[in-house]
N, C-alpha and C positions, 0 to 999 in steps of 0.2 A: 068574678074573674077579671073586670078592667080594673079592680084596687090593686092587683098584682102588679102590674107592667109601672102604674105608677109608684108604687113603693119600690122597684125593682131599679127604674131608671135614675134614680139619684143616688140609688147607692152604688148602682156599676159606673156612672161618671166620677164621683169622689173614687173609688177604686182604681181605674183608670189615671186620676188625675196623679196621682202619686207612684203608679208600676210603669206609666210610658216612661223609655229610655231610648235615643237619650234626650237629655231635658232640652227645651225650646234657650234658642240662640237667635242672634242678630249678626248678621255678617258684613259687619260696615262695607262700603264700595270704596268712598272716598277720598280720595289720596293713597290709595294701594294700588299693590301692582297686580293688573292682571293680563295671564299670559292665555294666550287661546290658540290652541293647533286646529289646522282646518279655516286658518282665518282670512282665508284670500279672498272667501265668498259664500253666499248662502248665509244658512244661519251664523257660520264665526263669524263676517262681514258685519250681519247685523247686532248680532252680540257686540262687538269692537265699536260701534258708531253708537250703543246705547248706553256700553260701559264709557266710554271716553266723555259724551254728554254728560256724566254723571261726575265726573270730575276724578276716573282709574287712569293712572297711568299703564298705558297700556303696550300688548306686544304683542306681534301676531310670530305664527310659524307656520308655512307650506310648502308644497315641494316647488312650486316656480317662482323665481325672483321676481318676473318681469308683474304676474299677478298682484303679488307682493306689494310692490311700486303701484300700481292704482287702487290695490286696496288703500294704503298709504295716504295717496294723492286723497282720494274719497273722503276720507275722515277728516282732513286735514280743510278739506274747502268745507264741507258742514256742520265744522264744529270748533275749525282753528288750533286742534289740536295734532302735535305731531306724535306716532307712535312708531314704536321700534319692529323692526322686520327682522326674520330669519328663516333663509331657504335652508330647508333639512327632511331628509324621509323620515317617517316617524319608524321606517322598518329600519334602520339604521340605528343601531341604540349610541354608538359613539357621535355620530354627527347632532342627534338632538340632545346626549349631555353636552358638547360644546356649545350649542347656541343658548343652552339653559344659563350656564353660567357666563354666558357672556350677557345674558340678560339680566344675571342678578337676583337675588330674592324675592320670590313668587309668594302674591298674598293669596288671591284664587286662582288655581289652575283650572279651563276649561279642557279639557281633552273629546273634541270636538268633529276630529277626522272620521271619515268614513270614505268608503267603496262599496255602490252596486251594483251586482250585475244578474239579473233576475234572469231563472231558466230554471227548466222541473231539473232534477239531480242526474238522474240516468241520461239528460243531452250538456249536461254541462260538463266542460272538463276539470278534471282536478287541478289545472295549474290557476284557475279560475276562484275556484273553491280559497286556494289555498294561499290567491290575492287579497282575499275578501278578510279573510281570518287572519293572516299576517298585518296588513291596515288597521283590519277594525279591531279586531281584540290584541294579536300580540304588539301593536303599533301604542294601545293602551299603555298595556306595560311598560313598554319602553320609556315612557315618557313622564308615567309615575313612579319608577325606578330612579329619574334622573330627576325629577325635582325632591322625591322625598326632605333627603338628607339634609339640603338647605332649608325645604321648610320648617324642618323640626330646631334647626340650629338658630332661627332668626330671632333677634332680640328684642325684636316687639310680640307678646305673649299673646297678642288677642287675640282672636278666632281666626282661622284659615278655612279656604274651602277647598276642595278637589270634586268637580262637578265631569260627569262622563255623561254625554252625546248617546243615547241608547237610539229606540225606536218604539212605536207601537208594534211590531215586528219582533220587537224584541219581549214583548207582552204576550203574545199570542202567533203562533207559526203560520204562514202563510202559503196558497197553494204558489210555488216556483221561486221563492224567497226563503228556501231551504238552509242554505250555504250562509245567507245573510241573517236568517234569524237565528242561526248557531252561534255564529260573532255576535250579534248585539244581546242575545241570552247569557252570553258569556258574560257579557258588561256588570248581569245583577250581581250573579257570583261573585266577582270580582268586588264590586260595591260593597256585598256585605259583608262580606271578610274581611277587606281594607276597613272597613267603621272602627272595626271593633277592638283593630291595631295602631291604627291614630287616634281614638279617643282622647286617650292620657294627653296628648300632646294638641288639645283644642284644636283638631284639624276635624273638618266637618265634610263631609262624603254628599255629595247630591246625585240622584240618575234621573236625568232627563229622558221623556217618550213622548217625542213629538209623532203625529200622525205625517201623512204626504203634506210636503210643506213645498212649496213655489220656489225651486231654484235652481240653474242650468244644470244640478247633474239629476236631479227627477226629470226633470223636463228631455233629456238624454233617453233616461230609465225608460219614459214613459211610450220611446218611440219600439221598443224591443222586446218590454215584456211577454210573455205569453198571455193568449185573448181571454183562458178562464183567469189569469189572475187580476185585467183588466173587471172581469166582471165581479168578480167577490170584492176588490176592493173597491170597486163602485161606492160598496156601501157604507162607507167610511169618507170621510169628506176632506180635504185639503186646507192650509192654513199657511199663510202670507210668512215670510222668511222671520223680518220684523213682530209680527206676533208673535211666534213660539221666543223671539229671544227674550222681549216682553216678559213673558210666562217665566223662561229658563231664568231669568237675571233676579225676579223676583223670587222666585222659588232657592236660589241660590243666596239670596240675602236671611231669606228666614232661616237658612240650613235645613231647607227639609230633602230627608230621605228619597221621597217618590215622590217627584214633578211633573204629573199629567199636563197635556194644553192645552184640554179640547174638553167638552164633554161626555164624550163618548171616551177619552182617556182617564176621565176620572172615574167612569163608573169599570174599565179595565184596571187602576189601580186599587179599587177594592173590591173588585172580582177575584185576584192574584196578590192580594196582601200578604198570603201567607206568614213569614216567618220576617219579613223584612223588619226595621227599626222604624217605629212613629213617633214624632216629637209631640204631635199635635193631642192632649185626650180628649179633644171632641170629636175629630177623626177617625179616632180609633176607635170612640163612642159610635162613630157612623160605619164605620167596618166591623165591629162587632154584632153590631143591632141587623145592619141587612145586607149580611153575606150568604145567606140563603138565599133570599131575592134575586142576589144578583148570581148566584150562581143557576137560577132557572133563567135567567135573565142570557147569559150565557151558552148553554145551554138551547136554548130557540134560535139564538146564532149560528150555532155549531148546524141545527137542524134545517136552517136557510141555506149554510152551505154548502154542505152534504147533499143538500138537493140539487144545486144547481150545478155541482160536481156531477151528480149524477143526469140532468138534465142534457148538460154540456156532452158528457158521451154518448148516451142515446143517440143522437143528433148526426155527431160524428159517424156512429156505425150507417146509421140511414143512408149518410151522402156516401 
């Protein structure tokens, strides 16, 4: 019985090593331009002062000017470098194709915006809901609508990337994070669709899922949420602005697909690998071999939650 698994395992890695698509990329940083919405603070912030260290020319876009100008200022005392600003709503699709083009040819696009506003569904209102989805997912489009065309037009053939800002959230539904993990779900669909429509044109798709990451709009989040979602997401842990950009900037350089930050986000990207794209075959070698695992793994999760969903109301009825 254990000659099996070892005759088994080198023929599914050589297997593997020839069916993963699409094939492993390198997505230089250096001397390219990268544009990042969402970049007045938080993770864009720290993405922009790690790209720009790296020698990107760089460009941010958010909705306020005056942020703008200290992101701006920021980069410029820690790095010496100046980068280009543009106030624009991402829900605006005419106002962020003008800033697109006033920026020029995009080598990586971060599309990096978001809005939360955590509440169970039935207290939350719809114009709420339908902030969240406008921003997060149709603010997406918009923004991948308006840089397409130049990217595909640009005369340096090399690789491009279009990296999209998702969430762990967007991996797994959360109790009061309803409305938000509909928008950042939407992000994957979107991802894998978009792959398989820029291929031909060396443009390279990433989806970032950072977990609770240290920055004034969590720290906003964190004073309003509902107390059971405080407790479930207890058990998941937080991560400094600068790490996940860390993670997202390298993960965007390899062109890979699915960008965990954490470790508990990597064992949720091959818990939920399903049908997505892997460049990596040893990866895919490691989502093939223990997606059972991880799906009991999973599974005992779901059974800690549920309990404490349930625990939580008990409680409530008593008082």
């Amino acid at each position: 019985m254990l000659l099996f698994p070892v005759i088994l395992f080198p023929f599914l890695l050589l297997l593997l090593y020839f069916i993963v698509r699409p094939r492993p990329v390198n997505i230089p940083i250096k001397n390219r331009h990268v544009f990042i919405t969402g970049g007045s603070s938080g993770i864009g912030l720290a993405l922009a002062h790690q790209a720009a260290s790296q020698g990107a020319r760089v460009s941010l876009l958010a909705r306020s000017l005056s942020k703008l100008e200290e992101a701006k200022q920021s980069i410029r005392l820690s790095s010496g470098v100046d980068v280009s600003i543009f106030a624009a709503d991402v829900r605006d699709h005419d106002a962020v194709q003008k800033a697109i083009n006033d920026a020029g040819p995009i080598d990586v696009l971060v599309v990096n915006q978001g809005v939360f506003v955590p509440q169970e569904l039935e207290k939350q209102g719809l114009d709420e809901v339908k902030f969240m989805i406008d921003v997060n997912l149709m603010g997406s489009f918009n923004v991948i609508k308006a840089v397409l065309p130049l990217m595909k037009e640009r005369k340096d053939r090399g690789p491009t990337s279009i990296a999209l800002m998702s969430s762990q959230a967007g991996q797994v539904g959360v109790y009061g994070y309803t409305a938000y993990s509909a928008s950042k779900f939407g992000l994957r669909g979107l991802a894998e669709a978009l792959q398989q429509e820029v291929i031909a044109d060396n443009i390279h798709v990433s989806l970032i899922f950072p977990p609770d990451t240290d920055t004034p709009g969590f720290e906003q989040e964190s004073k309003v949420r509902p107390e059971l979602t405080t407790i479930l997401a207890g058990s998941s842990g937080s991560m400094k602005a600068d790490e996940v950009a860390k993670k997202a900037l390298d993960g965007i350089k390899s062109g890979s697909f699915i960008v965990p930050c954490n470790f508990e986000g990597q064992m949720l990207a091959i818990a939920t690998a399903g049908l997505s794209p892997q460049r990596s075959f040893l990866m895919a070698f490691i989502e093939v071999a223990f997606i059972g695992i991880f799906r009991l793994v999973a599974l005992f999760f779901q059974w800690n939650w549920y309990g404490s969903i349930e625990q939580w109301h008990a409680k409530k009825k008593e008082k």
